[in-house]
C-alpha positions in Angstrom: 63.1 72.1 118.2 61.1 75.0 120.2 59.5 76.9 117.1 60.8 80.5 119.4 64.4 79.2 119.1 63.8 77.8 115.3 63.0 81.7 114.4 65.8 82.8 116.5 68.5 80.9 114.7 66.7 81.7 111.1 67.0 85.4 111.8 70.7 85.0 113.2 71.9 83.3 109.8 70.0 85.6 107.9 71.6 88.7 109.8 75.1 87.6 109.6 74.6 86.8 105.7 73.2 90.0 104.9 75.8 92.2 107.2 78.7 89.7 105.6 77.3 91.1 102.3 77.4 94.8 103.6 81.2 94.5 105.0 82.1 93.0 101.8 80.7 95.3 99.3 80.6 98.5 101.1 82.7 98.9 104.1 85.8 96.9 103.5 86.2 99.0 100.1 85.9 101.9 102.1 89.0 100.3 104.5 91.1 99.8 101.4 91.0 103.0 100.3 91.6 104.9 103.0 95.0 102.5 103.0 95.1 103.6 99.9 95.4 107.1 101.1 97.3 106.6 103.9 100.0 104.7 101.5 99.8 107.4 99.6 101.1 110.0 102.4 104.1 107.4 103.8 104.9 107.3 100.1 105.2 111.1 99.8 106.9 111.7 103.3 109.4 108.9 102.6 110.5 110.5 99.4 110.5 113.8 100.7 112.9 112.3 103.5 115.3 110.7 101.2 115.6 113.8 98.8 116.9 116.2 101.8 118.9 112.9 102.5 117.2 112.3 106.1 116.9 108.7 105.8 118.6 106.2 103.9 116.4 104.3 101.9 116.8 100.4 102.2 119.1 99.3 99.0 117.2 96.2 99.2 113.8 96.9 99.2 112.5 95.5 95.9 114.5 92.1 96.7 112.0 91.1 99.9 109.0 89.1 98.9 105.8 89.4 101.3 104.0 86.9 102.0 101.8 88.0 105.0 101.5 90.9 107.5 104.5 91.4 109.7 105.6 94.9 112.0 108.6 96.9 110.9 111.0 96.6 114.0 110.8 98.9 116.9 113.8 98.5 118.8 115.6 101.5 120.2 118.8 102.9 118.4 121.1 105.9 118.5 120.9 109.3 116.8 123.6 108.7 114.5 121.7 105.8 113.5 118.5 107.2 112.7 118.8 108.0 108.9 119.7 104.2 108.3 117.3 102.5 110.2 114.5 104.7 110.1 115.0 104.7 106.3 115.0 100.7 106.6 111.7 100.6 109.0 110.0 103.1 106.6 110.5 101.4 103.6 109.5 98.0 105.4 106.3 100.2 106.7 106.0 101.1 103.0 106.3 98.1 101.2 103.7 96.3 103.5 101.0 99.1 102.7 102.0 98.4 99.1 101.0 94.8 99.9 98.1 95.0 101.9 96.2 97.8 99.2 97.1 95.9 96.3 97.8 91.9 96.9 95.9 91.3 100.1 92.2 90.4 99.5 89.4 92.6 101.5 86.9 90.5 102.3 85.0 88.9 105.6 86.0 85.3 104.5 89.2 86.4 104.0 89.9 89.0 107.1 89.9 86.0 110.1 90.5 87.0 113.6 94.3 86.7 113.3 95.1 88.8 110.3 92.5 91.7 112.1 95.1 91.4 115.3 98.3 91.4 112.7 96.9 94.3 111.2 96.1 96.3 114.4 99.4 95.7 115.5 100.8 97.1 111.7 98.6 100.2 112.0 100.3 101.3 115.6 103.6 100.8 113.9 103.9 105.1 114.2 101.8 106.9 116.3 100.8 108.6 113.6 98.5 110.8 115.8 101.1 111.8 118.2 104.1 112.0 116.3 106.1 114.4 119.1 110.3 114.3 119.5 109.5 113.4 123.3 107.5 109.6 121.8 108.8 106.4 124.0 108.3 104.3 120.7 111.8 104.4 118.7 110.3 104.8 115.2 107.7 107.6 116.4 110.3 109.8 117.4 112.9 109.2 115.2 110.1 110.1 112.3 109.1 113.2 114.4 112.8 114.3 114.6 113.2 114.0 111.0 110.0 115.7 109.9 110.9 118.7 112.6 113.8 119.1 110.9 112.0 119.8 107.4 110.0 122.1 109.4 112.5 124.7 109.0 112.3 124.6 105.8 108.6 125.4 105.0 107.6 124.8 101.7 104.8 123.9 99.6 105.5 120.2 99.9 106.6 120.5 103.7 103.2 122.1 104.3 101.1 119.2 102.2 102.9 116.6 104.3 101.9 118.0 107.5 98.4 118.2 106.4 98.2 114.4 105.0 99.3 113.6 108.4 96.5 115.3 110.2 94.3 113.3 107.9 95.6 109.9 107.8 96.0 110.5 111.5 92.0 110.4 111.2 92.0 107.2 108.8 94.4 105.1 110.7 91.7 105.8 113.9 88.7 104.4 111.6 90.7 101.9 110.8 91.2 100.8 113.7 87.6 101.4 114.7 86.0 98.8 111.7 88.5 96.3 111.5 87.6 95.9 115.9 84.2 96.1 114.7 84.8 93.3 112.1 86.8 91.2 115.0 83.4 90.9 116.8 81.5 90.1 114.1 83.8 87.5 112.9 83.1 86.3 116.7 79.5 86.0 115.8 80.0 84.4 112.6 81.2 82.0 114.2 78.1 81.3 116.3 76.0 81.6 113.1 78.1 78.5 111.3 77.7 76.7 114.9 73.4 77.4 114.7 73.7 76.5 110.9 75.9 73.2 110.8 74.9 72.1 113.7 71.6 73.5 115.7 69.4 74.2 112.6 70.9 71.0 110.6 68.8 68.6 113.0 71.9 66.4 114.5 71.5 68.1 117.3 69.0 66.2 119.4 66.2 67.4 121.9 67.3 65.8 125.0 70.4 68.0 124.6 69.0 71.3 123.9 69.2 72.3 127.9 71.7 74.4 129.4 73.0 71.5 131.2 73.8 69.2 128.1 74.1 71.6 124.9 77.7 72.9 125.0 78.9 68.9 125.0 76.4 67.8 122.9 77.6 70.5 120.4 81.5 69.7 120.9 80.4 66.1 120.5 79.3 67.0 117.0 81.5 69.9 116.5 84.6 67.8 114.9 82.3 66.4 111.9 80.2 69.3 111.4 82.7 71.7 111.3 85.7 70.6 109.7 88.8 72.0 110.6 87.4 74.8 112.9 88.9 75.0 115.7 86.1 74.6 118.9 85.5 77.5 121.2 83.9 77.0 124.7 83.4 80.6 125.2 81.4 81.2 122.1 79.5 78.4 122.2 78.8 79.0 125.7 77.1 82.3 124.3 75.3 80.4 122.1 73.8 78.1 124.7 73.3 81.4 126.8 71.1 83.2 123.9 68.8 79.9 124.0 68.6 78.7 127.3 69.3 81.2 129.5 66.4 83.0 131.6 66.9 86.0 130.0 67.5 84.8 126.6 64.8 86.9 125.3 66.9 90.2 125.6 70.2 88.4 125.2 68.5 87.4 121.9 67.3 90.8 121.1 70.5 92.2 121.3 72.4 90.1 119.2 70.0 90.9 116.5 70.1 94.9 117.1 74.2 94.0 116.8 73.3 92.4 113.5 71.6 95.0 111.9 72.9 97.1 109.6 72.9 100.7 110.0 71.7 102.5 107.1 72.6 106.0 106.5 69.2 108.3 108.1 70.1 111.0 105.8 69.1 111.1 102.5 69.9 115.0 101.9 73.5 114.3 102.5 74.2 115.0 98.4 72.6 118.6 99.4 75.4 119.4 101.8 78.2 118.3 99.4 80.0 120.9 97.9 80.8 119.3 94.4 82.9 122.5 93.2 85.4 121.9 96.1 85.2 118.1 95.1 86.4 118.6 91.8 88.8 120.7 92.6 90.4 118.4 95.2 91.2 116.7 92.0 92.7 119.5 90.8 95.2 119.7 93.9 96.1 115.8 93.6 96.8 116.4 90.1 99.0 119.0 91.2 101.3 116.7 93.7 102.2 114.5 91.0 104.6 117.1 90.1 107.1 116.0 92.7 107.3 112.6 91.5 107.5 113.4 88.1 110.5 116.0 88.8 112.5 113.0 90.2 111.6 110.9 87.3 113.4 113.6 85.4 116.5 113.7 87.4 117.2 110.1 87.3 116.6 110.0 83.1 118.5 112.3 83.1 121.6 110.9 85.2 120.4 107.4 83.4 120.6 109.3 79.7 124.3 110.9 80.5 125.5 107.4 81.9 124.8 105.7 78.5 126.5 108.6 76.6 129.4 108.4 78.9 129.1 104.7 77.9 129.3 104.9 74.2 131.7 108.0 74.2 134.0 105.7 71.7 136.5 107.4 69.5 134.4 107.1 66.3 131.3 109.3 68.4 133.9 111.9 69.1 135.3 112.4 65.7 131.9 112.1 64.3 130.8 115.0 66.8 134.2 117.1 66.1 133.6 116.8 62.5 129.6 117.9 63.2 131.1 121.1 64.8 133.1 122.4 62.1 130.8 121.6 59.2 128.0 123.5 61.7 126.2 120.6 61.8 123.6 119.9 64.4 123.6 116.8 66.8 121.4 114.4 65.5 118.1 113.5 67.6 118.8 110.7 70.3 116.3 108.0 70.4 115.0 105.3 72.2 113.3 101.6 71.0 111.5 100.8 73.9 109.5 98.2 74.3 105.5 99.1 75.5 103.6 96.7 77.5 99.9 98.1 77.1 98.2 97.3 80.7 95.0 94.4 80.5 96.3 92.7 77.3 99.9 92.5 77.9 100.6 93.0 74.6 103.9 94.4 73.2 104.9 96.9 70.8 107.8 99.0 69.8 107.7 102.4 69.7 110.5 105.2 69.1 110.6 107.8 71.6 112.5 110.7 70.8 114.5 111.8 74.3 115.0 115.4 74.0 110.8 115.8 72.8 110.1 113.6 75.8 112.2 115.1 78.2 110.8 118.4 77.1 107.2 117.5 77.5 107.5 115.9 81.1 109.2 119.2 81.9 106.6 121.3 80.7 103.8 119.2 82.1 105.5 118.9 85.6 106.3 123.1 85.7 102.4 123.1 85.3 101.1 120.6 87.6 103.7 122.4 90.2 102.0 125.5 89.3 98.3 124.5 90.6 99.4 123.1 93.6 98.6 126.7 95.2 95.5 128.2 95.2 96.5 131.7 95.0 98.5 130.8 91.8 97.6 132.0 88.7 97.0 128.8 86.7 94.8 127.2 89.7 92.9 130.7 89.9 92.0 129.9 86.0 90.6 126.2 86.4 88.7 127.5 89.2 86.9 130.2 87.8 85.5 127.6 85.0 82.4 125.7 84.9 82.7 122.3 87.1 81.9 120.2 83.9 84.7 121.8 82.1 86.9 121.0 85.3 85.7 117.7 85.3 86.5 117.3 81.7 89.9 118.6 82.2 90.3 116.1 85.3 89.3 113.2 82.7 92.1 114.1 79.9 94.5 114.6 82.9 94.2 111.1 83.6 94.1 109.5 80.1 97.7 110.9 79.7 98.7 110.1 82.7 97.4 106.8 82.4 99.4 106.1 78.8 102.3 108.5 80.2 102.8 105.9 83.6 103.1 103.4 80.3 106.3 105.1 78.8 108.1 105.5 82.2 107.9 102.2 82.7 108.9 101.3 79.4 111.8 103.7 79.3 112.8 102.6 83.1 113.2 99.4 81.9 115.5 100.2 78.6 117.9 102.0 80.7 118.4 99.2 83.2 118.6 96.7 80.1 121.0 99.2 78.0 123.7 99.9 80.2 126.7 98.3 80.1 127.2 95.4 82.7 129.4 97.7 84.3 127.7 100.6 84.7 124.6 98.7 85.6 124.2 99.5 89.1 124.3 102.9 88.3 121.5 102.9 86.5 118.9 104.8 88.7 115.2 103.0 89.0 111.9 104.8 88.6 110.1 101.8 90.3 108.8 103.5 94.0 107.8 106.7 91.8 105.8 104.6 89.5 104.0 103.3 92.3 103.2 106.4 94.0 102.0 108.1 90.7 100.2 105.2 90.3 98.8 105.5 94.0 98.1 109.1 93.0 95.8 108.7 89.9 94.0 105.9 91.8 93.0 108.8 94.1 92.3 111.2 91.3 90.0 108.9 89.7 88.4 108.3 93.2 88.0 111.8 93.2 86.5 112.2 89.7 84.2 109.3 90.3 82.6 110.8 93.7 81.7 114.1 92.1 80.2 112.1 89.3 78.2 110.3 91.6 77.1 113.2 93.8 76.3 115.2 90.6 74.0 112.4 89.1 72.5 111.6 92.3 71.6 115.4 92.6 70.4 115.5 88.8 68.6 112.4 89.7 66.7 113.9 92.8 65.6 117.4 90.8 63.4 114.9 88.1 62.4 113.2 91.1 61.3 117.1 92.7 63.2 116.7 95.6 65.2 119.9 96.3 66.1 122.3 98.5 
């Protein structure tokens, strides 16, 4: 083999090795959160939609097992239609983020050409960037319609909405952008297994290294060297093209400037960073989990009267008659539910005491609504402290969420197994707000974890003498 082309294909394996490295620890992380986000947002714009009753959620959602990517449907319907099948399209559109943040894997091995395509196709499900009334796309519009109509009523969560469009607006475009940049790399993957299994193995002999013989000579060998890959002329045309061509020397160099990866040039970036703002953006998403956690208390609440309603025998009345004339008070109404800690999957029963509960989830969600402005009082306070205070205060925030996301779940699951077969279906579910608060802390610890980082890195580069 020429020693020029030897190098060439040495320097093309090691490339694609070191940028599939690079996609799989840096920027394919970076994808899945910014799905991650943009789940986030569809979660918080469907439920807004179904509490001013805009949509009709799909009463089948948590029956439909995903396997793989697939489109919500896009067909046109009519006005008097839209709250059903938008609230069916939505929660399909939902339920697939759900799947590809938390079950699909995000990795270059995993990522082929065709799930890149299926997942193109997913992102342009809304026009997320144009959502306008006049929108030829069925789904667009109808969403646009719907969120025009909360519009009129301007409030605190309209507004947030509005701006997590604007933004994920921005992340479905770089999206977009990486996962096409991953398609053509995938394309010269390809290429590099060709040069590896084939061209650098040796089976490949020297009477067919011309540009006359190679591509045969390579699909000759391509069905035993290559397994069940399917063969592609066009690539391997390039390949024979980057080695035998006339101008192979700059069809070479560019493949290998393609190859490279782009390291940051900036090294003050940490400088620019405001980490006050940073852990205060915290502060804000810690605020938002107030919504969900005021539905969570409207559905115990309905779930708590329907098993009263339930056990409202004879005896409980007499009992409670007889409490009222001796001026006797109620006693406390409590719940055995069963806690599944998260990791171990161990179980334990604990006692939760309804009315104590019910009083502290109040309490906590009057406070987290209270910070979600930041001309309010409360978020005036946090601010004015010292950012490792905040940052503290971020950290508890989290630990009791984290064990209070625990409970919830424990308690959603006592009132679906407590209520009497007949009143089952009455029972209201907690599962798409556990998800979305559990969407929500992922970001807040996100959140926690970048100011950590900027802060160390700028403690870090003070010892070193590098400052501003």
């Amino acid at each position: 083999m020429d020693e020029t082309n030897e190098d060439f294909n040495t320097k093309v394996i090691n490339a694609v090795e070191a940028k599939t490295q690079w996609y799989d620890t840096t920027l394919l992380p970076h994808l899945q959160d910014e799905y991650r986000n943009h789940h986030m947002l569809v979660r918080n714009v469907f439920d807004l939609l179904q509490k001013r009753s805009l949509i009709t959620p799909d009463p089948y959602k948590h029956d439909k097992k995903i396997s793989k990517i697939v489109c919500p449907e896009d067909t046109a319907f009519n006005d008097n239609e839209r709250s059903q099948k938008l609230g069916l399209r939505l929660s399909d559109y939902e339920s697939m983020i759900d799947y590809i943040c938390n079950y699909m894997k995000f990795s270059v091995s995993a990522l082929t050409a065709d799930k890149i395509k299926k997942l193109l196709e997913f992102n342009n499900s809304f026009t997320w960037s144009n959502l306008s009334p006049a929108s030829s796309r069925p789904n667009t519009r109808a969403l646009a319609i719907c969120l025009a109509e909360l519009k009129s009523n301007q409030g605190m969560a309209v507004s947030m909405i509005y701006d997590g469009i604007s933004k994920t607006a921005k992340s479905i475009e770089e999206i977009d952008k990486n996962l096409k940049w991953l398609g053509n790399f995938q394309r010269e993957r390809y290429k590099a297994e060709v040069r590896k299994n084939i061209i650098a193995s040796g089976k490949l002999k020297e009477g067919d290294r011309t540009a006359g013989s190679m591509l045969n000579a390579i699909k000759g060998l391509f069905p035993s060297c290559m397994g069940k890959k399917p063969f592609s002329t066009d690539l391997v045309q390039e390949i024979v093209n980057e080695d035998t061509a006339g101008n192979k020397e700059e069809l070479q160099a560019k493949l290998l400037e393609k190859l490279q990866v782009k390291e940051e040039k900036s090294k003050k970036k940490t400088n620019t960073v405001d980490t006050h703002e940073l852990i205060m953006m915290a502060i804000r998403s810690i605020g938002s989990l107030a919504e969900q956690y005021n539905t969570v208390l409207e559905k115990f609440v309905a779930n708590h009267d329907l098993l009263l309603a339930a056990n409202n025998t004879f005896k409980q009345k007499l009992l409670r008659l007889l409490r009222n004339m001796l001026g006797m008070d109620e006693p406390p109404v409590e719940y055995m539910v069963t806690i599944t800690e998260h990791g171990s999957n161990q179980q334990r029963k604990e006692l939760v005491n309804y009315k104590d509960f019910m009083g502290g989830l109040n309490k906590r969600t009057k406070y987290y609504s209270s910070i979600t402005a930041k001309n309010s009082a409360n978020y005036q306070r946090i601010d004015s402290q010292k950012d490792d205070l905040i940052f503290k205060f971020v950290d508890k925030q989290l630990a009791e969420n984290g064990r209070l996301q625990i409970l919830l779940a424990a308690l959603d699951e006592y009132f679906k197994a407590s209520a009497p077969p007949g009143t089952r279906t009455k029972v209201k579910g907690i599962k798409m707000e556990l998800t979305t608060l559990k969407n929500l802390l992922v970001k807040i610890n996100q959140q926690k974890v970048d100011y950590a980082a900027y802060v160390e890195e700028a403690e870090q580069m003070r010892k070193l003498g590098i400052e501003e």
